[in-house]
LUMSE-495551 format. One record per residue: x, y, z of N, C-alpha, C, O in turn. Coordinates in steps of 0.02 Angstrom, whole numbers, plus 50000, padded with zeros to 5 digits. Example, Ala and Ser with C-alpha at 12.3 -4.5 7.8 and 13.67 -1.06 7.14 Angstrom:
2
506604971650390506154977550390506604983550390507124983450423506424988850354506844994750357506455000250394506705005750402
//
This chain:
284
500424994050000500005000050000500445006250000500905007050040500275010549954500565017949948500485021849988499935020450012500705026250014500735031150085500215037150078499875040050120500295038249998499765044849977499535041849919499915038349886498655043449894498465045249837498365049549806497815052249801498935051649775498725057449721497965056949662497775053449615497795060749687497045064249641497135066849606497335072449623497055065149510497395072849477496795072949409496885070649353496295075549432495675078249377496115079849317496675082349327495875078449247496355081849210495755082949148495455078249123495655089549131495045090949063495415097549034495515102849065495625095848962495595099648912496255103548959496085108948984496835101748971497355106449024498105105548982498645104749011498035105848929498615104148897499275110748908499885109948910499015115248912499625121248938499795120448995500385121749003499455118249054499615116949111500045109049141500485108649183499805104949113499665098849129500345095749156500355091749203501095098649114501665094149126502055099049189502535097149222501745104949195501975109449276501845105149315502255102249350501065103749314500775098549351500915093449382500965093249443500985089349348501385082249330502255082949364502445079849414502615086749330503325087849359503465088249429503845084549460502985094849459502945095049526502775090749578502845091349639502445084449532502235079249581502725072849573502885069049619502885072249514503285066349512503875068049543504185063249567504285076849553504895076249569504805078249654505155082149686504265074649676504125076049761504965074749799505385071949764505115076749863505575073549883505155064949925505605061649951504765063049930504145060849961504025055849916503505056849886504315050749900504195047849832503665039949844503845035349808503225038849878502985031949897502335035549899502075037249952502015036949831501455038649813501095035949747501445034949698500595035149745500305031449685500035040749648499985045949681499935039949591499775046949553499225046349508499335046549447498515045249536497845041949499497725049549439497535054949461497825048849389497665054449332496985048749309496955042849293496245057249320495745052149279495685057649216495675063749222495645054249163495555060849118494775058049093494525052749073494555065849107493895067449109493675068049035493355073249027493715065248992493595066148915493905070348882493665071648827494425073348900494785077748869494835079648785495125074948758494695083548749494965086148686495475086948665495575084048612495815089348680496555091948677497025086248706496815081048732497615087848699498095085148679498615081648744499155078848741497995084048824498085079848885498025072848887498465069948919497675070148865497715062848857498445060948844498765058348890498765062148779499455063548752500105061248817500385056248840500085069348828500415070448869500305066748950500805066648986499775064448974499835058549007500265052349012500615049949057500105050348947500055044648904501135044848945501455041648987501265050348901502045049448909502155051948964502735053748968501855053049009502205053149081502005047949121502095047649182501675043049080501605037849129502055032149088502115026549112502325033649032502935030649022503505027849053503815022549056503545036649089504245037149124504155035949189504685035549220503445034949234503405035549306502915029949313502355031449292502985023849338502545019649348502265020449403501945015949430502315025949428501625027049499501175031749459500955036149496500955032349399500615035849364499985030749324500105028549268499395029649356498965029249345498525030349292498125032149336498185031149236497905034649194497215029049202497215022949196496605034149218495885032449199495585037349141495765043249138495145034549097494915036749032494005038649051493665034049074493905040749048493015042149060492695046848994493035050148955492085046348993491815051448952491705057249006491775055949066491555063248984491535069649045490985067449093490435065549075491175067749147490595067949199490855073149242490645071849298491195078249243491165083649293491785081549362491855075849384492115086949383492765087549453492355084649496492665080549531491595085249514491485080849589491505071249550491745066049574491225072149501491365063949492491995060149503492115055549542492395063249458492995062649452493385061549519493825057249518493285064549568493565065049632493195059249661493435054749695492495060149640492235053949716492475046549660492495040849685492595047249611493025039549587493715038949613493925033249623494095043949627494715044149654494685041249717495085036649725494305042649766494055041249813493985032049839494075028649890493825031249780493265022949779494025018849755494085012849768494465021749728494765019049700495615019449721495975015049700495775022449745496265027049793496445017449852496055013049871497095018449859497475012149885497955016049953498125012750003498085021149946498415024749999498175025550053497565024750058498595027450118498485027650161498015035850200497525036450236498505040950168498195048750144497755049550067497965045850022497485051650059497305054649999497265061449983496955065150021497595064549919497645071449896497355071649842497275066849804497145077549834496795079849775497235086449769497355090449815497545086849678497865089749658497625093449580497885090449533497275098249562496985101649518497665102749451498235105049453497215099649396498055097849351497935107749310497615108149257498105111349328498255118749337498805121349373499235125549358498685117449430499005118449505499345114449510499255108549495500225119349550500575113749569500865116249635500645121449658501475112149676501525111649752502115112149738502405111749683502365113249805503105113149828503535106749830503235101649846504025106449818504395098849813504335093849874504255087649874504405099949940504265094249990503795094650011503765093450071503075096749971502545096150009502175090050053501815090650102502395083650016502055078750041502505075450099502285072450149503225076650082503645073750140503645078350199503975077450251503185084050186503025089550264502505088450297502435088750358501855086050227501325084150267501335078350293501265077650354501425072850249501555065050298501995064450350501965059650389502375068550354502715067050426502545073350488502825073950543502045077150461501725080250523501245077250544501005077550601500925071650463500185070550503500445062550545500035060450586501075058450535501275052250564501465054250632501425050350679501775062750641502115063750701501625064550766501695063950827500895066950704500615068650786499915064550758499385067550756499955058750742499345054050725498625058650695498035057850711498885062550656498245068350641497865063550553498075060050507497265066550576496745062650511496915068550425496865066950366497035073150448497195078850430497935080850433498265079350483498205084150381498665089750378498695094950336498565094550276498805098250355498475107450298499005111150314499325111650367499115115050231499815118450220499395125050214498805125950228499975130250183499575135550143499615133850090499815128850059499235142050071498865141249997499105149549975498895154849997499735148049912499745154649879499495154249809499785150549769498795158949786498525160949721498885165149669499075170949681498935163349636499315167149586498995165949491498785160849465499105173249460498725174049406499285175249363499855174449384499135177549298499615181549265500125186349299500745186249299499525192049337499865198649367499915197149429500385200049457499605193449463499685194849528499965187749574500035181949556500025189249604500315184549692499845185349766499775190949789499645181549788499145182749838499105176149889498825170849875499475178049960499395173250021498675172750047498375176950080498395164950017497755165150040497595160850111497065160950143498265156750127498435154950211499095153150217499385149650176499335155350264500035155050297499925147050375499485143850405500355147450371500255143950437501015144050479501455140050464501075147950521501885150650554502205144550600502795143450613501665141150619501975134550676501435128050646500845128450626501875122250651501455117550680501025116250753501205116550812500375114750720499935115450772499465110250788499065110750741499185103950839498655101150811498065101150850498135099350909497295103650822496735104750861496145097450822496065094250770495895098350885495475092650872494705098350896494205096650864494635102050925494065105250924493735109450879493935115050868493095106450846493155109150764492985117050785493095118950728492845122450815492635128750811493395129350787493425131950731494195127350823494755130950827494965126050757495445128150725494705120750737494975116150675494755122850583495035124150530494065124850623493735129150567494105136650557494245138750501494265140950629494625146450624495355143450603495565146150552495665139750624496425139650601496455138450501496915139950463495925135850488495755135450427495585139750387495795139650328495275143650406494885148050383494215149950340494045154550303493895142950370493285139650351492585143850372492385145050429492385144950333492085145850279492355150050238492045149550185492785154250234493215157650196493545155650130493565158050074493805149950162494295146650117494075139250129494135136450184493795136150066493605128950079493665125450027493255121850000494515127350005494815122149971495025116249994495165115050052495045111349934495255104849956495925102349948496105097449980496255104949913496705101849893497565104249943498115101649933497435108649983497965110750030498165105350067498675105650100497705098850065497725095350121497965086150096498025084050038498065082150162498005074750144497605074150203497635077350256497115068450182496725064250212496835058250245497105054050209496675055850322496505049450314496235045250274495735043350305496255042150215495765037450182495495034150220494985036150192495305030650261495075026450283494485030750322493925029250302494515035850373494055040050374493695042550342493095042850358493975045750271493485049050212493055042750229492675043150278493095037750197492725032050187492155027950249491675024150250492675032750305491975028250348491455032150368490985030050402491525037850349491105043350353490555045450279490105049750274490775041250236490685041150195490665047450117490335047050065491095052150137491275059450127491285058950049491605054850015490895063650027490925062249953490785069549914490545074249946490955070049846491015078549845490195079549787490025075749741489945084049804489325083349775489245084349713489645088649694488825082149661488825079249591488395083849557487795082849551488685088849533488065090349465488055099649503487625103949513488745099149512488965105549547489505110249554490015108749585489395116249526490535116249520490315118849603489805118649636490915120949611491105124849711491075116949754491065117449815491065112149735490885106649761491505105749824491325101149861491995108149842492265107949893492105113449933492525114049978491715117249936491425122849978490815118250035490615120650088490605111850008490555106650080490715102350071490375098150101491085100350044491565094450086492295094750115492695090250127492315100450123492995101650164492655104050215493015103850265491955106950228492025107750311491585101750319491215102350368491545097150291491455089850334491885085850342491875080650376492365088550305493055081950298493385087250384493675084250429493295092550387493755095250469493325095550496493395099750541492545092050494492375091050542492375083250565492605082250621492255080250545492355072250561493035068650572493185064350613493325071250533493905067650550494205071350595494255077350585494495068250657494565073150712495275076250732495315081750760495795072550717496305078450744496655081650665496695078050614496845087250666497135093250611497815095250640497935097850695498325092950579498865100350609498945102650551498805101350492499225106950585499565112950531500175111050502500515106750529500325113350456501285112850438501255117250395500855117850348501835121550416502195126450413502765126750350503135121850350502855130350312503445131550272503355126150208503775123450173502755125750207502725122250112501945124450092501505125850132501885124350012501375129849999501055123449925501305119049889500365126749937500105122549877500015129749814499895135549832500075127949752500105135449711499545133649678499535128749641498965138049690498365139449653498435144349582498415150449583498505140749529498465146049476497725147749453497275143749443497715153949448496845156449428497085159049340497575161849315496475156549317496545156649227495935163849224495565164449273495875168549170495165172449156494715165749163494435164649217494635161349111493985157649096494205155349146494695158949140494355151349214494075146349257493415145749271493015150349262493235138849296492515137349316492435144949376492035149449367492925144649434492645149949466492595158849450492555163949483492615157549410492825164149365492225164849317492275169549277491785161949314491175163149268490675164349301490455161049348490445169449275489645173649309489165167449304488575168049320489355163249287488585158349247488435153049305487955149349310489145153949361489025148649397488855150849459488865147149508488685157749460488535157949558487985157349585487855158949643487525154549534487085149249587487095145249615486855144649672487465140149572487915132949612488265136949672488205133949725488645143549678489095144849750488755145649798488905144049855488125148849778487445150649809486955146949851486615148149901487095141049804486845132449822487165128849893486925128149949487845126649862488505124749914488615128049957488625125150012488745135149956488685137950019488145139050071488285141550125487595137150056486905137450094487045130250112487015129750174487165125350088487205119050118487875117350155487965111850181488335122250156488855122950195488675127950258488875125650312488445132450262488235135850316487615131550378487505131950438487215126150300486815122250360486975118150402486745116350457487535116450362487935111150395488215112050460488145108750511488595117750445488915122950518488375123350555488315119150599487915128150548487375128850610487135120050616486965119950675487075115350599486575111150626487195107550675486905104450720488035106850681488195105450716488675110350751489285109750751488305115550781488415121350818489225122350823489575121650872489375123950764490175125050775490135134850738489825136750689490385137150766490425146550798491085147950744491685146350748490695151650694491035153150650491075161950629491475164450590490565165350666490595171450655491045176550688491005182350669491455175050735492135179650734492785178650685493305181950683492585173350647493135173550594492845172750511493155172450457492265172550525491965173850454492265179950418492605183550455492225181950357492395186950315491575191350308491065188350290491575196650320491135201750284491265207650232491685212150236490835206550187491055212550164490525215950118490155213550074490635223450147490415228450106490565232050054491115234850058490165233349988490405236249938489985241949935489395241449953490265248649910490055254349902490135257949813490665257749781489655260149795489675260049724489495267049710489195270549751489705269449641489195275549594489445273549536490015271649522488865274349494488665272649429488765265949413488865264249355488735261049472488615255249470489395253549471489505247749455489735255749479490455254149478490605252949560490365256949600490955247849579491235246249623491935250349663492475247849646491985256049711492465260649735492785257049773493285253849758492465257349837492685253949887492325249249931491795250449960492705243049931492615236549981492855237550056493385240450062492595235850103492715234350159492855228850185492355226750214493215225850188493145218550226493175220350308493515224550337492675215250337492955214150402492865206350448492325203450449493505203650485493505199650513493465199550593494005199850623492975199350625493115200450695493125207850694492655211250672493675210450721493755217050739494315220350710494635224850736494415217650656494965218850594494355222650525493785221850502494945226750516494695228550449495285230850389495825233750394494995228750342495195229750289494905234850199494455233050161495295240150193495005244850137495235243450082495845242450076494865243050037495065243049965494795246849929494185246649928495095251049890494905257549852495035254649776495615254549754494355251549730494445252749678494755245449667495035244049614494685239949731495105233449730495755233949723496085228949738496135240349698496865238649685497215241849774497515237749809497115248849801497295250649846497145247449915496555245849918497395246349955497425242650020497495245250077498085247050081497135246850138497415248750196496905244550246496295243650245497415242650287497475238150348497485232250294497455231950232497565226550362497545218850339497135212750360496915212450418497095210650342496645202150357497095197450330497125196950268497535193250374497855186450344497615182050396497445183550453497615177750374497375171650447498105166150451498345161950412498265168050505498945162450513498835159650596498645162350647499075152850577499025148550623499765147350653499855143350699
//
C-alpha cells in the first residue's frame, strides 16, 4: 500500500498539465501512487499523460467520458489504495517537499488531517490566501474551522486525508455542481478529528480568466453549496462568526469604489480593489 493518493482531475489542460505532473513526480516524498482520471479531454492531455506515465510507473491513467471535478474525485476516492489521499487540480502545482512535510506532520502527531498554505497566483498577481507560522494540532472543530479559515477558504486540495476515514464517514464531493469543495471540506474538518498545521510548504493555486470559478454563469451553484455549507455549520453548532469574512461594497454609477472587509475586529480597505489599507491574513 502507497502512503499517499494522488488525485489529479485532468480536462482539456494541455498548457498546464506537465507543471503539474513535474511537481508531483519530482516530490522529495516519493511512495505515492499518482491516479490521473482524464475526464474526456479534447486536447492534447490525454497525450501528454500517456508519456508521463511512460516514464513514472506510479502514474495511473483512467479514461472516462466527461462527467464533471465532483465525479471525478468521488472515483478517486473509491479507487485510491493509499493511506492519505490528495487531490491535486492539474492547473495547480506544490512545493517539492510538500508531501514529505505533510506525511510526517500528520505520522508525528497521529492527525486525520494535515493542511499547508495556499498561495494564488494569476498572470499579474501573487496573493497569500493561508500562511500557517507553527505546527499546530486541534481537534476542536470551532478552533479546526478558524485555524482554517473555514468558511472563507474551503479548498481541498491544501490538504492529505486519512483514507480510511473519508470512507467511513462516507465523505463524498457533491455531483452536478462546480464549488463542490465549499462542503466537503468543512465535513472532511469536521469528522475527521485531529488537524495540524505545517508550516513552510505551499500549495500554488493558479487562477486562469475563463476558470470554472471565474464565470458569472456559475454563482448559483456557489449560492447552492454555500447554503448547504452554512447548514451544515449551524446544525452542528460550530461558531464561526468571529472569523467569518464580511464585506461591504460601496458603488456610483454602478461601479464598484470601495470594499470593506471585516473579520472580527479587523478591517480591511480597498479603494477601487487595487489600493489597500489595513490587513486580514489568517495564520496559524
Amino acid at each position: 500500500m502507497n502512503k499517499i493518493s494522488v488525485i489529479v482531475p485532468v480536462y482539456n489542460v494541455e498548457k498546464y498539465l506537465k507543471r503539474c505532473l513535474d511537481s508531483i513526480i519530482n516530490q522529495t516524498f516519493k511512495d505515492i501512487e499518482i491516479i490521473c482520471i482524464n475526464d474526456g479531454s479534447t486536447d492534447n492531455s490525454g497525450e501528454i499523460l500517456n508519456s508521463y506515465a511512460q516514464k513514472d510507473k506510479r502514474i495511473k491513467i483512467i479514461e472516462q467520458t466527461n462527467s464533471g471535478l465532483s465525479a471525478v474525485r468521488n472515483k478517486g476516492i473509491d479507487i485510491a489504495s493509499g493511506e492519505y489521499i490528495s487531490f491535486i487540480d492539474s492547473d495547480d502545482w506544490i512545493d517539492k517537499n510538500f508531501y514529505e512535510k505533510l506525511y510526517n506532520a500528520a505520522c508525528k502527531n497521529d492527525a486525520d488531517i494535515a493542511a499547508c498554505g495556499i498561495i494564488r497566483l494569476s498572470e499579474y498577481r501573487k496573493k497569500y490566501l493561508l500562511q500557517f507560522e507553527k505546527e499546530i494540532t486541534l481537534e476542536n472543530p470551532d478552533k479546526k474551522f478558524e485555524i482554517c479559515d473555514i468558511p472563507d477558504i474551503n479548498y481541498v486540495w491544501n490538504k492529505i486525508y486519512k483514507l480510511d476515514k473519508i470512507r467511513k464517514y462516507n465523505l463524498k464531493f457533491l455531483e452536478g455542481y462546480v464549488y463542490e469543495d465549499v462542503l466537503f471540506t468543512p465535513q472532511t474538518v469536521f469528522y475527521l478529528k485531529k488537524l495540524v498545521t505545517v508550516p513552510d510548504t505551499y500549495y500554488y493555486y493558479w487562477r486562469t480568466p475563463n476558470s470554472i470559478v471565474a464565470k458569472k454563469s456559475n454563482k448559483k451553484d456557489l449560492e447552492h453549496t454555500r447554503t448547504l455549507a452554512l447548514e451544515f455549520i449551524k446544525k452542528h453548532k460550530i461558531s464561526i462568526e468571529k472569523h467569518i469574512t464580511k464585506v461591504k461594497r460601496y458603488k456610483i454609477f454602478g461601479i464598484s469604489f470601495l470594499k470593506i472587509r471585516t473579520k472580527g475586529n479587523k478591517k480591511q480597505y480597498l479603494l477601487f480593489n487595487i489600493i489597500k489599507f489595513g490587513k486580514i491574513k489568517k495564520r496559524g
